[in-house]
Structure formats: C-alpha cells, structure tokens
N, C-alpha and C positions, 0 to 999 in steps of 0.2 A: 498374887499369881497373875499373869500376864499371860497372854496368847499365846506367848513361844512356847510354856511350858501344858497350859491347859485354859480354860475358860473360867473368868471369872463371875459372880453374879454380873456386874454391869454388861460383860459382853456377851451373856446369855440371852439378856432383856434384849440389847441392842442386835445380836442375829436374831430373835423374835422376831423383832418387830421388823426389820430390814426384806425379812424374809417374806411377809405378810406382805408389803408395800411392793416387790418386785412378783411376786406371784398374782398382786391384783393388777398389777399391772399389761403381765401378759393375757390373764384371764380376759380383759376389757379389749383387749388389742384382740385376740385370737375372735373374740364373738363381734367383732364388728368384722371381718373380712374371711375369707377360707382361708384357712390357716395352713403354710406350707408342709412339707412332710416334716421339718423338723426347724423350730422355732428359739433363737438365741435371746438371752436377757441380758441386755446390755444395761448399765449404768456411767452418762455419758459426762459429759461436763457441767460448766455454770449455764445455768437456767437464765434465759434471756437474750443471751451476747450472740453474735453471728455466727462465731465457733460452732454454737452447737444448734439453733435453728436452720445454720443456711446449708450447713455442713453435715456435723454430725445426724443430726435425726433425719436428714433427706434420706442420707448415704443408709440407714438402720433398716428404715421404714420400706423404704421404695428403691432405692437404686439394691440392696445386695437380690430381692426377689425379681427386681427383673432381668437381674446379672446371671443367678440363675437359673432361669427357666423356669422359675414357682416354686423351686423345689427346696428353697433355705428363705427364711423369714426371721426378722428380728423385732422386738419392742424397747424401747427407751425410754429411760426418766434421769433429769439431769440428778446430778450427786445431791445437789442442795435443795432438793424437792424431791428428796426421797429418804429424807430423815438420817442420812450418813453421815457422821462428825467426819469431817476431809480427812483429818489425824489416823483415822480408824480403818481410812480405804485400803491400805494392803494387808489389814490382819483379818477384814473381811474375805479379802479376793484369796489369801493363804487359804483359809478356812474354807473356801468353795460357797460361801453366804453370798457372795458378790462372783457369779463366773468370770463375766467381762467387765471392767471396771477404769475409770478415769483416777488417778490419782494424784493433784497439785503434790510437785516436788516441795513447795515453800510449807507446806503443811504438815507432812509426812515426815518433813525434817524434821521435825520438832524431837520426835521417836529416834529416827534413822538418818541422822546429821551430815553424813556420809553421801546421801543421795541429794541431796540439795549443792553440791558440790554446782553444777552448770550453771546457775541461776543464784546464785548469791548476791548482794547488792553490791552494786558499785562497779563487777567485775566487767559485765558485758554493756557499752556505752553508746554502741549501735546494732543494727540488725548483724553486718557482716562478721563482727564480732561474736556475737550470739554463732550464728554457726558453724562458725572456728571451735567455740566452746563445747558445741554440742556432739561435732563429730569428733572432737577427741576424747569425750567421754563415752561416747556411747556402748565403744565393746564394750567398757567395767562394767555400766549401767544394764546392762544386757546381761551379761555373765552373773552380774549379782543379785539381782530380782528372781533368777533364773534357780541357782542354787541356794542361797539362803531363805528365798520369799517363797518358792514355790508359783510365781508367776513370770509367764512367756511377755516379755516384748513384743508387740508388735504394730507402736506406734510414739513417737514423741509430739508431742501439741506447743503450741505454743498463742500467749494471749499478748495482745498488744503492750506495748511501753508501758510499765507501771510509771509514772512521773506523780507531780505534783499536786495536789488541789490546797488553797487556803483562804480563809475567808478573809484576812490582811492580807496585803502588797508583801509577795516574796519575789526578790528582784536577784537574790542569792543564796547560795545555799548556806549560809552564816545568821540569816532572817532566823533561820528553823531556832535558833539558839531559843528555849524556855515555854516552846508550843507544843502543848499534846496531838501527836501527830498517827495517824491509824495505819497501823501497818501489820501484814501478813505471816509475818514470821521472825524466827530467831536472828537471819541477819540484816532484813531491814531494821530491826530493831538494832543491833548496833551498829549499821549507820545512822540511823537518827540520833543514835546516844551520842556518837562522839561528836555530833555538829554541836553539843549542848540541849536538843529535843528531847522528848519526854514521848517515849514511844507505849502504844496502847494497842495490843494486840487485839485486831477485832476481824470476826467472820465476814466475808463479803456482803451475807444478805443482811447483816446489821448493821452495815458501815452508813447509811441514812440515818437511822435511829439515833447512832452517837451524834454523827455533826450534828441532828436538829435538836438536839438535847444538850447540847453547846458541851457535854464530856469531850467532847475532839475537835481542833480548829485547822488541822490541815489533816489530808487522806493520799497516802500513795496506794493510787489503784491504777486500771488501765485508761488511755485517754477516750476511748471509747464506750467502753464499760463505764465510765464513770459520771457522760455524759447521757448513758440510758438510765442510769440508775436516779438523775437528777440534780447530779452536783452542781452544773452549771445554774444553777435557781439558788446556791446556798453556799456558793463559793465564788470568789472575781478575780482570785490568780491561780496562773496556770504557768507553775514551770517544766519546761519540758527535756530536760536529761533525766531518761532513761533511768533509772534507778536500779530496776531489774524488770523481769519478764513476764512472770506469771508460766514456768514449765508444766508441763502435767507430763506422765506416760500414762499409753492405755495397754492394757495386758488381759490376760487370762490368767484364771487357776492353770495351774499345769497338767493336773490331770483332765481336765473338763476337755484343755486345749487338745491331750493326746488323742482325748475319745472322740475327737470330734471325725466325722469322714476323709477319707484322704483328698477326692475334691474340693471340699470349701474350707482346709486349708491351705489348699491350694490358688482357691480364690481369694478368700482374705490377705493372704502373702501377697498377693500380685496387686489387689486393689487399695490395701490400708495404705500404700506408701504414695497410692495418689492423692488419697484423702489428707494424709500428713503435709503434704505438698499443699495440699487447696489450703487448708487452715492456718498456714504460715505467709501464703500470700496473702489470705484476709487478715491475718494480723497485721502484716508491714502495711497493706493498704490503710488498715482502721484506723495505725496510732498518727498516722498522717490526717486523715477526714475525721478525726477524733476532735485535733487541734483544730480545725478547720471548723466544727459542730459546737466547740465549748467557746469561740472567739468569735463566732456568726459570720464567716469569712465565706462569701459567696460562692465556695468551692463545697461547701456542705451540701449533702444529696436527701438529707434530713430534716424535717420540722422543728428538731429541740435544738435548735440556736441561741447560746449563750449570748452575753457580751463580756465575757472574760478576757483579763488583759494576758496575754503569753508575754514572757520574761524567757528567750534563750542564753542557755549557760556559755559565760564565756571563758576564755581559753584558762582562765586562773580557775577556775569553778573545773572543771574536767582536772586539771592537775590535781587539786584538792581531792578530786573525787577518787582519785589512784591513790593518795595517801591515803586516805581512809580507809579504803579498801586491803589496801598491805596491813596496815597498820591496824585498824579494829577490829573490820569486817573476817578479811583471812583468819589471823590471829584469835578471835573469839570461837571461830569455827574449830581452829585444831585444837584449840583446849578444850571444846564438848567433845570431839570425834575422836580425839588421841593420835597415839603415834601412827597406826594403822593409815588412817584418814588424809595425814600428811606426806606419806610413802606416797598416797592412790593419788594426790596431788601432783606429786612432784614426775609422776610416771604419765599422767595424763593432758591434765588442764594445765598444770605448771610452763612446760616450755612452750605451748601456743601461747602465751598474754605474760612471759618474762618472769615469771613471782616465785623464789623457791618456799615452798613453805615455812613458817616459823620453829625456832627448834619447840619442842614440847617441854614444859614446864614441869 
C-alpha cells in the first residue's frame, strides 16, 4: 500500500517521527522569541549550502516577521536534518505532515519520473538554458503538483552546477568509462551508464562517507556544495560541464495553503518570487566561486581552497553530451514515465532545446 491509496506501517513511523521533529522545532523557536499571532513550519532545503543559510532561513526567520508587522512568523529546519528521506517529501507535504516543504526534483523523480522532466542530465548545459527549460515547464509543473499532489507552487530553487569531482585526472567525459561515480538520481545515472561509468546512487549527506571509503571515485554534485562538504581535500579534478542542476520546488499542502489568511498570502505571492530570484543568482554566482574555491584561484572569497586541476569541456565533449542526452538520458526517462510523459515532453520542454521525444516501446 502506498500513500496514494492509504498509509503504510513505514509511512506511519515516518509521519511520527517527522512530525515530532517539526513540532520540536517550532516549540524551541516560539520559547526563545514572542511568538507572532500565527506561526508557519517550514521544511527548507540542504543544510549548509548558501540557498538556505543565506537565503532561505533569513527570509523564514526574520525578513517574513518584519514584512509583516509581527504578525506572521516562521521556523525552519533543512529537509536533511529533519529526518525526511528527499523521495518522501511530496507524500509528506500531500499528507499535510510537512505544510511547507522543499522537494529536490532529482529525488522525487525516482516515484514521479514525470516531474524531473526540467533538470535531467545532460539537458540543461548552461544557466540560460536552465531557464528556457524551466519557464517552459512550469505551467505543467504547477498544474500538476497542484491537482494530483495536493500541493501549491509557490516557488522553484535551484543549486549550482552539478559537475564533476574525481580522485584521477578526468580530462573528458570518455575518462568516466569503469569509475564508480555518485550520483543523485535516475538520470544521472544513465548518463553515467552510457559514458561506460558505474553509477551509485548516494544521499548528499553521505556522499563524504562513500569517497572516503573509496566505494566511489568520482561525485557529480554542486561546485560549491561540494567544496563545503570537503571534496577538494579528497578529490584533484574538477570537470566542469554542467551535468544537471540540482531543481527543487517549494510548495504547500493545499489545504494548509487555503486556510491560510488572505494577507500573507498575499505576502508570500509577492515576496517568494523575490526570494526565488535571490537563490538563482546565488546559484550562477556559486557555480562560478565554486570553481574558483576548489582550484584556489584568487577569486575565491573563502578559506577552503583546493588545488584542484579544472579540465573545461570541449566543443566534442558538449556534442557528445546532446547525444547522450537524446539517446539515453531522454529515452530512459520515457520508458519509466510512459507515453503520458512523452506527450508532456513534446508539448513543453521539447520544442525549447529541439528533441521530439522517443516513440514508447
């Protein structure tokens, strides 16, 4: 039994416990300050990364209370320090166990193949691409969270360049050939397969644990994130094309979102999209000072200064990178997602970036 239909023991433990961990959370938040007339629980992003220290929890904690007058307060706790398997965040947020909720697309996919449509690897090869991809998804993505999940849109995220890290010299992306490589989801994992790598799906807060346990010899994660997390101590190349993103949307339950006052959401409307806006410039800024942090390049504003050698893709390496992408990446996705999946393709994403979908097998 599955969420769609009813709760299973596993998802019963896990709203337990979820629900314990955000209730003690605003408990500790409401007894250290007066606590406004009405008080939101948010559960935000990845724990650590600038998305959500410099951004997310400012905007939670302090900028929506003194946006309004004292009278709306919020408390946070990132998803991965709050005991939420990432996979699980929209059958929480359905369920009203998670009100407000961050959910990685690359995760969620795994369930709902269909939503990882914008952020697949290989598709998106720069920023401006990325937001070609996104605004022509977004009505579906909106319409579909909306009616099928039971949760409001009212935010897309985004994390710096997932690229490279390896502990050997990759100088191309044909190197990857026979290296256990860490990767996020179903379709970095076939791109990693069809370069010839050996792809190992691992949680972000574990992806240290694997390389230093020598299970995984390269990590596509963010260039920045991956330099706080300490890869540049345990990794010496650094290729940087773009692989994929790192997408999140943040939403609400729908009903939490109805009941909420007609002013703050009227505030949240007006202010999430500046917030969405702050967190995409911190991203384009990051995956640039990222490379800059893991290669010790005096442009770094940071103490964790690698000496990692960067290798950029050249123009044979991006070509390659489009075949793959037709060829394994798309193609694997519409034989999980079906014909369904290929339509929402071919009507959205398809004619921005040229690719009709595959026929369905």
């Amino acid at each position: 039994m599955n969420t769609r239909d009813g709760l299973s023991a596993w998802h019963c433990l896990l709203l337990a416990y979820t629900t314990v961990v955000l209730l003690g959370l605003a408990a500790a938040t409401c007894a250290a300050q007066p606590a406004p007339a009405q008080r939101l629980r948010i559960v935000g992003g990845l724990a650590g990364v600038s998305q959500f220290t410099r951004h997310e929890e400012r905007f939670w904690t302090r900028d929506l209370t003194r946006l309004s007058g004292g009278k709306y307060g919020a408390s946070i706790v990132a998803f991965d320090q709050a005991g939420v398997p990432g996979q699980e965040m929209l059958n929480l947020m359905k369920l009203g166990v998670v009100p407000f909720g961050n959910a990685l697309l690359s995760q969620v996919s795994s369930e709902y193949p269909e939503l990882g449509t914008p952020d697949m690897a290989g598709l998106s090869p720069d920023m401006p691409a990325l937001r070609r991809v996104v605004a022509a998804f977004r009505p579906y993505l909106g319409d579909t969270l909306r009616e099928r999940y039971g949760v409001e849109l009212l935010a897309v995220y985004v994390y710096p360049a997932q690229v490279l890290f390896c502990k050997q010299p990759l100088t191309q992306l044909s190197d990857l050939a026979g290296r256990r490589t860490r990767v996020s989801g179903p379709t970095q994992a076939d791109y990693i397969r069809a370069l010839g790598g050996i792809p190992v799906v691992t949680e972000f807060a574990d992806l240290m644990s694997h390389m230093n346990s020598g299970n995984t010899e390269c990590a596509v994660t963010g260039a920045m994130s991956g330099n706080m997390l300490g890869l540049h101590r345990v990794t010496r190349s650094l290729y940087t094309l773009p692989i994929s993103w790192g997408l999140a949307v943040f939403g609400a339950n729908q009903e939490t979102w109805n009941a909420l006052p007609s002013d703050l959401k009227a505030l949240l409307r007006s202010e999430l999209p500046k917030l969405e806006t702050a967190v995409w410039a911190e991203s384009e800024r990051e995956t640039g000072e990222g490379v800059s942090c893991n290669t010790g390049a005096a442009t770094c504003t940071r103490e964790s200064r690698g000496t990692m050698t960067e290798s950029r893709p050249s123009a044979e390496d991006r070509r390659r990178s489009k075949e793959i992408f037709a060829a394994s990446v798309l193609a694997g996705w519409v034989a999980r997602c079906g014909p369904t999946c290929a339509q929402v393709w071919d009507q959205t994403v398809g004619p921005v970036v040229g690719f009709k979908a595959p026929a369905v097998q």
